[in-house]
C-alpha positions in Angstrom: 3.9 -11.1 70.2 6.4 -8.4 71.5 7.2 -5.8 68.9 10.8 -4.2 68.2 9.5 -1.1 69.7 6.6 -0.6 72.2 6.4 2.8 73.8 3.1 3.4 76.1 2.3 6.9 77.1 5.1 8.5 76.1 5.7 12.2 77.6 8.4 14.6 77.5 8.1 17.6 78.5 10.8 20.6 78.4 9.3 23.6 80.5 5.9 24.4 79.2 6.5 22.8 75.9 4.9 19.0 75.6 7.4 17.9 72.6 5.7 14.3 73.8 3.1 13.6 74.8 1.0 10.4 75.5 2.7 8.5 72.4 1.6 4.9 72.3 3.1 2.8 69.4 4.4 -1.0 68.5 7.0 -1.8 65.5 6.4 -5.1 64.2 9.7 -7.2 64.3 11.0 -7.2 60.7 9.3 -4.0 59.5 10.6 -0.9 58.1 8.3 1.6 60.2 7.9 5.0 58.8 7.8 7.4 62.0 6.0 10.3 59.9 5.3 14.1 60.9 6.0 17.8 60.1 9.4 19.3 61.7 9.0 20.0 65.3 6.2 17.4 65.5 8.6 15.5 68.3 10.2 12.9 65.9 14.1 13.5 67.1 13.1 13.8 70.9 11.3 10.1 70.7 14.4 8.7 68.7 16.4 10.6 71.3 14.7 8.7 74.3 14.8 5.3 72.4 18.5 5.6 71.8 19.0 6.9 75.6 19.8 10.4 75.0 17.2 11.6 76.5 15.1 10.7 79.3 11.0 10.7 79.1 9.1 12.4 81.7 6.3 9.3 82.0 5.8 6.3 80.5 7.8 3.7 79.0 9.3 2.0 76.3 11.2 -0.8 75.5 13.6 -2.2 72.4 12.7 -6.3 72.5 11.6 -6.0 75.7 14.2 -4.1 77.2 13.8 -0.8 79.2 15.5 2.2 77.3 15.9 3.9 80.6 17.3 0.8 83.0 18.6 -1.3 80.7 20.8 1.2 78.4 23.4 -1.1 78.0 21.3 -4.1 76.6 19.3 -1.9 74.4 22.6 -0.3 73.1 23.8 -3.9 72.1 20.3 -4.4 69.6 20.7 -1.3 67.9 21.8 0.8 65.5 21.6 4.4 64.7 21.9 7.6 62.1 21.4 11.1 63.8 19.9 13.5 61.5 23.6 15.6 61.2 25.9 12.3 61.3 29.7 13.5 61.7 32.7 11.8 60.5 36.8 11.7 60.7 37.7 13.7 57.1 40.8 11.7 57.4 39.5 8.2 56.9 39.1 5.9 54.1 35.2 4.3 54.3 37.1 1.6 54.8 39.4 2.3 57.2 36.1 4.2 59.7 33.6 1.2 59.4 36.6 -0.7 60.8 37.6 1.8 63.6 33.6 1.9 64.3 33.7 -2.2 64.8 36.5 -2.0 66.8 34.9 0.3 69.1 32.4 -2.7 69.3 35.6 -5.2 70.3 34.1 -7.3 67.1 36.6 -10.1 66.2 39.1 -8.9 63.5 37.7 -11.8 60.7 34.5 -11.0 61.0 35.2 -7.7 61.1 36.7 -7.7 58.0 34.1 -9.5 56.2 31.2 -7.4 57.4 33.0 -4.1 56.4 33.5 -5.5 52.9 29.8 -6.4 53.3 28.9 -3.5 54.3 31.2 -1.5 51.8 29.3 -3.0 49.0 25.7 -2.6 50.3 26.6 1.0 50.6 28.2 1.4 46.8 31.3 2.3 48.5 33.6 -0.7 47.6 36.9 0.3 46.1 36.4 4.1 47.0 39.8 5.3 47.9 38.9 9.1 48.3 38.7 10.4 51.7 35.2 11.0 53.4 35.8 14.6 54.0 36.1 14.9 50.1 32.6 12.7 49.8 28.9 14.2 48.5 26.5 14.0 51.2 24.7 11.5 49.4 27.9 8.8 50.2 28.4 10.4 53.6 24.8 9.0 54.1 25.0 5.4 53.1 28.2 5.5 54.7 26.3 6.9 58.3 23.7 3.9 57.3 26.4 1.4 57.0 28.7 2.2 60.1 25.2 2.2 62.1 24.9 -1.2 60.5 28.0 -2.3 61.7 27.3 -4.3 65.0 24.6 -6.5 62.9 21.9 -4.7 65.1 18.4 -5.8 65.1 16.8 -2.9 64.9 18.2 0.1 62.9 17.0 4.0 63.8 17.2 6.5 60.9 16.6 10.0 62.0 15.7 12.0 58.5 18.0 10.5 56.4 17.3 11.7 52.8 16.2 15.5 54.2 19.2 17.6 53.0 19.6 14.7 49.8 19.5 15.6 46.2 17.5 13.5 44.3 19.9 11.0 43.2 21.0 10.8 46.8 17.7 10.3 47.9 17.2 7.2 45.7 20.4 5.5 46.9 19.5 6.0 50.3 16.4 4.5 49.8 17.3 1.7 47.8 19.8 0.7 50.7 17.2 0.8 53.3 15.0 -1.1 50.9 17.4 -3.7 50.7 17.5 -4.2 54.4 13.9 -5.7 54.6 13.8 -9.1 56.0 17.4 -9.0 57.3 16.7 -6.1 60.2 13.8 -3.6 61.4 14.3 -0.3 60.6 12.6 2.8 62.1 12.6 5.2 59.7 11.9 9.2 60.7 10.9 11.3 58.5 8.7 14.5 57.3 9.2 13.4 53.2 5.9 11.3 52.2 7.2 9.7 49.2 9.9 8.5 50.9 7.7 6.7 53.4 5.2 5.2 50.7 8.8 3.9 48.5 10.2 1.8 51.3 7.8 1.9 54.3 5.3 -1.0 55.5 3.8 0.4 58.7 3.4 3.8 59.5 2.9 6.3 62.6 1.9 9.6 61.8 2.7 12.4 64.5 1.9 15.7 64.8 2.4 18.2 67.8 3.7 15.3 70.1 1.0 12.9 69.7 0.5 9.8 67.1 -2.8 11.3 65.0 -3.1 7.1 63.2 -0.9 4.2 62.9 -0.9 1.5 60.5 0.0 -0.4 57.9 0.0 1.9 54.5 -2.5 -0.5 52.3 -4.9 0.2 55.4 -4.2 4.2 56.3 -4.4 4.9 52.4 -8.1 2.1 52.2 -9.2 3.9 55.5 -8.4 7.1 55.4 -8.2 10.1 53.3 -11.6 11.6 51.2 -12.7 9.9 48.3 -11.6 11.9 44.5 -12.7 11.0 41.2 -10.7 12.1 37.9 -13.8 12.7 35.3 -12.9 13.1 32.2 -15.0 15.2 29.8 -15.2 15.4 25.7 -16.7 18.9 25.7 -17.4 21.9 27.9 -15.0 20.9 30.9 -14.7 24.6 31.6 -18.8 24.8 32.4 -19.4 21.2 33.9 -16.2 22.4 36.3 -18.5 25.3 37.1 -21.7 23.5 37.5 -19.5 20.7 40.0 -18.5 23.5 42.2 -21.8 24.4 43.1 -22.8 21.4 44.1 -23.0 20.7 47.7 -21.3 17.3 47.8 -18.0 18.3 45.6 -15.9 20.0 48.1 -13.5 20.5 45.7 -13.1 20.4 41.9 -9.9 21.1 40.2 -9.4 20.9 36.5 -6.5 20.0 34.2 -7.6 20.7 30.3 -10.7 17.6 29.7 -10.1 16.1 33.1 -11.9 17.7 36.2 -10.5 16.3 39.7 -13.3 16.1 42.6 -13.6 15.9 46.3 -16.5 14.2 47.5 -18.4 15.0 50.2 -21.1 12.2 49.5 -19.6 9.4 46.9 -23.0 7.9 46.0 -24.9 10.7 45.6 -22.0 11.9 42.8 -22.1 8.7 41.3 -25.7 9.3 41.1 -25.7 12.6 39.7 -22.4 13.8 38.5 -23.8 11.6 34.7 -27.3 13.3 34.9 -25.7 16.9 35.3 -23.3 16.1 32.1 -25.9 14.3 30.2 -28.1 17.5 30.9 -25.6 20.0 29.8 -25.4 18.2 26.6 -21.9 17.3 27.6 -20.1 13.9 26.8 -18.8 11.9 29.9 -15.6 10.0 28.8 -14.2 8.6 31.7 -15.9 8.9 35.6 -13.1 6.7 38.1 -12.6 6.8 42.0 -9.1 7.5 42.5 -7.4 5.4 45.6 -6.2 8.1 48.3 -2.9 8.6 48.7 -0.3 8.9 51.5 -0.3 12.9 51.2 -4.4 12.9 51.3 -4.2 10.8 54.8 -1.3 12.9 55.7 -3.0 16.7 54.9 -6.6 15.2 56.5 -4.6 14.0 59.5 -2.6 17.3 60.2 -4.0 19.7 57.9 -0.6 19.5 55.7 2.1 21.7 57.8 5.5 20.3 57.0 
């Protein structure tokens, strides 16, 4: 089945900088794809060419099967989109700019009006009389998410929506774009890992132009990332954390107070022997469990961390 997005060898080059290059990727129809990667990694330039503001050097890609170079027109009608710096009319109501935005659209003045009430509400914005020029950047956000919402797309591009967000912000945004799942796909860039794991199902990690692993997250996070135990310790954590270090299969220990935090190098030999080295220190093991890896330990094995 044709995904929302498919892009196939995917270059872009600007002199002798490859800000693309080779990207190969599908979003599943329905998803909300997390398009992962440090700044500079070539996130804004592929959102850039999807949206046609940019044209690729080689290869393709297509928006349900239509060409994002040929077809601009068609492509334009199935989407919606949030640059990463959004900009606004100070003067206008919420209100009064979703409805100047579906206007632009020529959408029919009743249906109009009921989507921007929609819309209005999704966003937490209903019955706000202030001004946007006078609004937090949180509410300019949802507001940006909402008037990109405004021609029902089916697919919705977000460009690093909750970067410059205070917390608070952050979690509105997210529970917005949460509440779009089922009802649109949404491409989601971003370099903020918890955001991805909160609201993402499918992810693409880039890094220096090229996608580094895609997948959904319960795979990435069951395939990738090197395997930690937490092992808790009544007694002596201070010398068993000594003794783990120089073992050759911890690669790295960490301790917080009774609980030491390992790396493994080989998991069955350290299931093996991490008890026999306590047991012969005359220490008391408590607690010895395999932690699941997490988005960041994929991420920082991937691309070594740089954000």
């Amino acid at each position: 089945m044709t995904g929302a997005i498919e892009i196939t060898e995917l270059t872009k080059i600007y002199g002798k900088t490859h800000a693309l290059d080779g990207v190969t990727l599908t979003v599943p129809e329905g998803s909300i794809y997390g398009f992962l990667g440090p700044n500079g990694a070539g996130k804004t330039t592929a959102l850039r060419i999807l949206t046609g503001l940019a044209r690729p050097s080689s290869g393709t890609a297509t928006i349900f099967g239509h060409d994002v170079v040929h077809s601009t027109t068609s492509v334009r009608s199935e989407i919606g989109f949030l640059p990463d710096v959004p900009g606004y009319y100070p003067w206008m109501t919420a209100e009064e700019f979703l409805t100047f935005s579906g206007d632009l659209f020529g959408i029919e003045e009743s249906v109009l009006r009921e989507r921007v009430k929609s819309l209005l509400d999704l966003a937490g914005l209903s019955g706000v009389s202030q001004r946007v020029g006078g609004y937090s950047r949180g509410m300019k956000q949802r507001l940006g998410v909402a008037q990109a919402l405004i021609n029902a797309p089916r697919l919705l591009m977000l460009d690093e929506p909750t970067s410059a967000l205070d917390p608070m912000g952050r979690k509105d945004v997210l529970d917005m774009i949460r509440a779009l799942k089922g009802r649109t796909t949404v491409f989601f860039s971003t370099h903020i890992l918890s955001d991805v794991e909160r609201v993402c199902d499918t992810v693409a990690i880039l890094d220096k132009g090229t996608v580094v692993r895609e997948a959904p997250i319960a795979d990435l996070k069951h395939t990738g990332g090197s395997t930690r135990v937490a092992i808790e310790i009544g007694d002596q954590p201070v010398e068993v954390e000594q003794a783990l270090t120089l073992l050759p299969w911890a690669t790295e220990c960490q301790r917080d107070g009774r609980v030491i935090t390992c790396t493994l190098g080989d998991v069955e030999v350290a299931r093996r022997e991490i008890p026999q080295l306590i047991a012969q220190m005359g220490a008391s093991l408590i607690r010895l469990e395999e932690l699941e890896p997490t988005l960041e330990d994929v991420f920082v094995e991937l691309v070594g961390g740089g954000m």
